[in-house]
N, C-alpha and C positions, 0 to 999 in steps of 0.2 A: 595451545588454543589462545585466543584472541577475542580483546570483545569490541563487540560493535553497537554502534546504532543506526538501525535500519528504518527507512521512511518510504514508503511506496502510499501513493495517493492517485486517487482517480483526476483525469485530466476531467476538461468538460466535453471533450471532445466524445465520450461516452455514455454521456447522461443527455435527454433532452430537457433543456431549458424552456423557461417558462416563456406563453407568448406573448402573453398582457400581461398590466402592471398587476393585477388583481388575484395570479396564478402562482397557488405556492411554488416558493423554489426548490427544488430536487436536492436530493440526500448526495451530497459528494463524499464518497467510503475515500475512509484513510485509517494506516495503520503505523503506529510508532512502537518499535518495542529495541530491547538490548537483548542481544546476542551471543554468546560464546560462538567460535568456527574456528576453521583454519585460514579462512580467505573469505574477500570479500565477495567471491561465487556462494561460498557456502552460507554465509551471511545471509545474502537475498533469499538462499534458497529457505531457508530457516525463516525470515520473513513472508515470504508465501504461505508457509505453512500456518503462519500466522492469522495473515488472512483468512485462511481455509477457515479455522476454528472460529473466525470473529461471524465471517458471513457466508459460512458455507460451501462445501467445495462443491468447484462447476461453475462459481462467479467471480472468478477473478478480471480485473479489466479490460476491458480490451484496450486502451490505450494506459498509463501509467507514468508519474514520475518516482523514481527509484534511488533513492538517496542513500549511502551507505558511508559512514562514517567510523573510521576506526578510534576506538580509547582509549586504548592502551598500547 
């Protein structure tokens, strides 16, 4: 096994942005955590999971950037 660090983050491509100056800005979900796997599939997968537990499974993004970095 292998550790990683995993970054998956919401694009904006998923959220709607505000339309006036005066319109709060929207919550962009992001997730950093380290990871033991065997590979950097398993890694991600392990990062979703992550997700799941941070903000509940069923909301994962529809769009994402997915960053996976090995540390070892």
């Amino acid at each position: 096994m292998s550790r990683f660090s995993v970054h998956i983050g919401e694009t904006t491509q998923s959220v709607d942005l505000p339309v006036g100056p005066n319109d709060p800005t929207p919550l962009v979900r992001d997730v950093y955590c380290e990871v033991e796997a065997a590979d950097e599939d398993a890694a991600k997968e392990a990062g979703y999971r992550e997700w799941d537990v941070k903000y509940g499974e069923g909301n994962q993004p529809v769009s994402a950037i997915v960053r996976v970095t090995k540390l070892d």
